[in-house]
Phi, psi and omega in degrees: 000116155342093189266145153359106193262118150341177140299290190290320180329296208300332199294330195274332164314305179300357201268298163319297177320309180323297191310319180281337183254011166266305152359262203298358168270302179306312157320285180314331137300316137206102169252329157308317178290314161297294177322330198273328154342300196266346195272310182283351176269301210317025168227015163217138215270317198293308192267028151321301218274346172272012148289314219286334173307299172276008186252328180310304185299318179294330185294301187286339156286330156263047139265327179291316213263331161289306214308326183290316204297316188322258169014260190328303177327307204274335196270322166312312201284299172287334179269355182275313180320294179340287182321291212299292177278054189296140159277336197219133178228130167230127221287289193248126218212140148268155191203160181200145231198118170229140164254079181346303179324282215269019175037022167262152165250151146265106179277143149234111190263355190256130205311116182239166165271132190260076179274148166201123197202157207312334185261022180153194184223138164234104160258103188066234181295307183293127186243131166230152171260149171243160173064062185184122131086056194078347210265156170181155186304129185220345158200155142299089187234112183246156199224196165281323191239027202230142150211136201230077202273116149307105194206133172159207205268165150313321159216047196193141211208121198231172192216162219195091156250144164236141168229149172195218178235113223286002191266038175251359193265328216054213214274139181290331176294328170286301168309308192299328183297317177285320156312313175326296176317311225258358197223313207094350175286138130256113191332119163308146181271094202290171173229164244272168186256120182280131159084016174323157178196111164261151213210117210238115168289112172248115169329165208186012228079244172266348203245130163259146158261136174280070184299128173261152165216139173245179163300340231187016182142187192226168161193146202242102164299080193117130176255356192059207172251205179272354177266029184256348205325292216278331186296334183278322177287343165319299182286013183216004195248043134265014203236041187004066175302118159230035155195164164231129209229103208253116209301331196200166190260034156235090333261350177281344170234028180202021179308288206269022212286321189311315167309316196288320197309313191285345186262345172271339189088003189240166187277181148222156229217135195191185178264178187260333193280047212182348165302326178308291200287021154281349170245321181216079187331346171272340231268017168214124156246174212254156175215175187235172146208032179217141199319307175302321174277348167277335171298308165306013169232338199270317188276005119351264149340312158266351166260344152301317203265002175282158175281177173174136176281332203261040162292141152297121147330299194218116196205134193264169191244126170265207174187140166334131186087327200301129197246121178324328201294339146205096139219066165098337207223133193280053160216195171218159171299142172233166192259134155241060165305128177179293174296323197211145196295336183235042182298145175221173178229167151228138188227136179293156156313350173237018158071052147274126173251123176248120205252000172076204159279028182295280196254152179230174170186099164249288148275270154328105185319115152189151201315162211296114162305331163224150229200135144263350198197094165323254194320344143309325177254007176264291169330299171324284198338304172326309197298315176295323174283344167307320181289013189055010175293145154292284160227174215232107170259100156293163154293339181195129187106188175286129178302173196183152184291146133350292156336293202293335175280337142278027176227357166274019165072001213242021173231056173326304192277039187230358179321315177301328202257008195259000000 
């Protein structure tokens, strides 16, 4: 039976629909825009070649822009069947996508919404099908917070993990029974993953903040600035925070930490060698030695020097090694001097590393642009490829592999460890 499509439902539907119908608006325009083209010249011989200039370029755009509208339509169609008939819905899902053959993974580490139903999966965007071109549901493994689908060809076999928060789902018993109905699969029962540590990125502008979630509490990596207090506490103050926890002391990470602290209630935490610039944010400067860094130490360097009320107060002191665990979450502190003498990172037990302005990845995955101290931060870089991450969370851009960051080619002075 066909279920009821919801408000959020309907919005992520509409999110496709925009898309196709901006495509078939575009197609239309212009084809339109060529007729009128071709009506006001087709009475003068000296403007052939410049019709001809303009009916080509125009022709392959409206082939490209049906091709997209094609697309969408069928990417519209299969996500409206999903929705409607979902066996599962899950509100916020971190996910990662493997292939037995060729044993690669893919991370997505940032919390997308989860439809899932006998004729397929919509993650965010990304759609896979079942019952098509060969493809089918071939096992089930669930857990509280874990859910693990198996799907592909007679010879070739790709897998879908999901983590989340198993009390957004409900009862297991009831999700195994409905896959059962609806797939004919019946989901293995998993048993819940010790020392798990999930890792929700929250945007900030330019600067991101990190939420850790444990078995047993959260910790909130980083403060933004101050004009961040309510989009970070919306995102965190159900989430049983019991630390704020700040990689380097400067004002873009560590703006809102004194507000969240009073309204969460929690202590916060730094290094000792980063206290100086809770009073006086300038009293180290930053330098690059590549263009982008250096214009980013020049602008710096002068917005370090405004004044600001939203320093922390009461700050507890880390140390290199200190382990997380209790205030919930199975990782430990690493020490990363370089951008700042008392930069720090943290890395899980399943070797997600939040690495600060340690690493930046703004075009590119690459080692800190600005810096206090070059050779500190060459040594940091080190510490990191050394450290067995997996994957790699900046202060600013989009998280990243390991992988993508020693293929980006910008650590000359690694050669050797690569």
């Amino acid at each position: 039976m066909r279920k009821e499509i919801s408000g959020k439902e309907a919005a992520k539907l509409k999110t496709i629909k925009r898309m196709l119908y901006f495509y078939a608006g575009a197609c239309t325009l212009v084809v339109v825009a060529s007729v009128l083209i071709c009506l006001n010249t087709a009475e003068s011989r000296q403007t052939g070649w410049l019709l001809l200039m303009l009916i080509l370029p125009a022709t392959t755009l409206s082939i490209l822009s049906v091709v997209l509208a094609v697309r969408e339509g069928r990417k519209l169609s299969a996500a409206s069947l999903i929705v409607g008939n979902q066996i599962l819905y899950i509100q916020s899902a971190v996910f990662q996508t493997q292939h037995n053959e060729e044993g690669s993974v893919n991370h997505f580490q940032e919390p997308v919404e989860v439809f899932i139903s006998c004729f397929g999966i919509l993650l965010d965007s990304k759609i896979i099908k079942f019952n098509q071109d060969g493809i089918r549901l071939k096992a089930v493994e669930i857990g509280r917070g874990c859910l693990s689908i198996e799907y592909g060809t007679d010879r070739s076999t790709q897998r879908v993990k999901l983590l989340y928060d198993g009390a957004d789902i409900g009862r297991l018993e009831d999700i195994i029974e409905r896959f059962r109905y609806e797939t004919g699969i019946i989901p293995a029962l998993k048993e819940p993953e010790e020392r798990r540590v999930m890792i929700e990125r929250i945007r900030c502008n330019a600067v991101n903040c990190y939420l850790l979630t444990g078995s047993k509490g959260s910790v909130l990596v980083d403060a933004g600035n101050p004009s961040d207090v309510s989009r970070i506490y919306e995102g965190v103050k159900d989430k049983n925070i019991r630390l704020i926890l700040l990689t380097h002391g400067h004002p873009d990470h560590i703006g809102a930490a004194s507000e969240l602290a009073r309204l969460l209630r929690v202590p916060i935490a730094m290094s000792r060698d980063d206290a100086v610039l809770l009073e006086a944010p300038a009293a180290r400067k930053l330098q690059g030695h590549t263009l982008l860094g250096w214009i980013l130490a020049l602008t710096s360097n002068w917005s370090l020097r405004e004044e600001t009320d939203n320093r922390p107060s009461s700050v507890m002191w880390l140390e290199d090694g200190q382990k997380l665990s209790e205030y919930g979450v199975e990782a430990e502190v690493v020490s990363l001097p370089g951008h700042t003498k008392g930069s720090v990172g943290v890395l899980t037990g399943e070797k997600d590393f939040i690495v600060g302005d340690a690493l930046f990845h703004i075009l590119r995955p690459t080692p800190a642009l600005l810096y206090e101290n070059r050779e500190q931060m060459e040594k940091s870089t080190e510490v990191i490829l050394q450290s067995g991450a997996k994957f790699l969370y900046a202060g600013h851009g989009r998280p990243f592999s390991i992988q993508k960051f020693t293929q980006s080619g910008d650590i000359p002075f690694q050669r050797g460890l690569l």
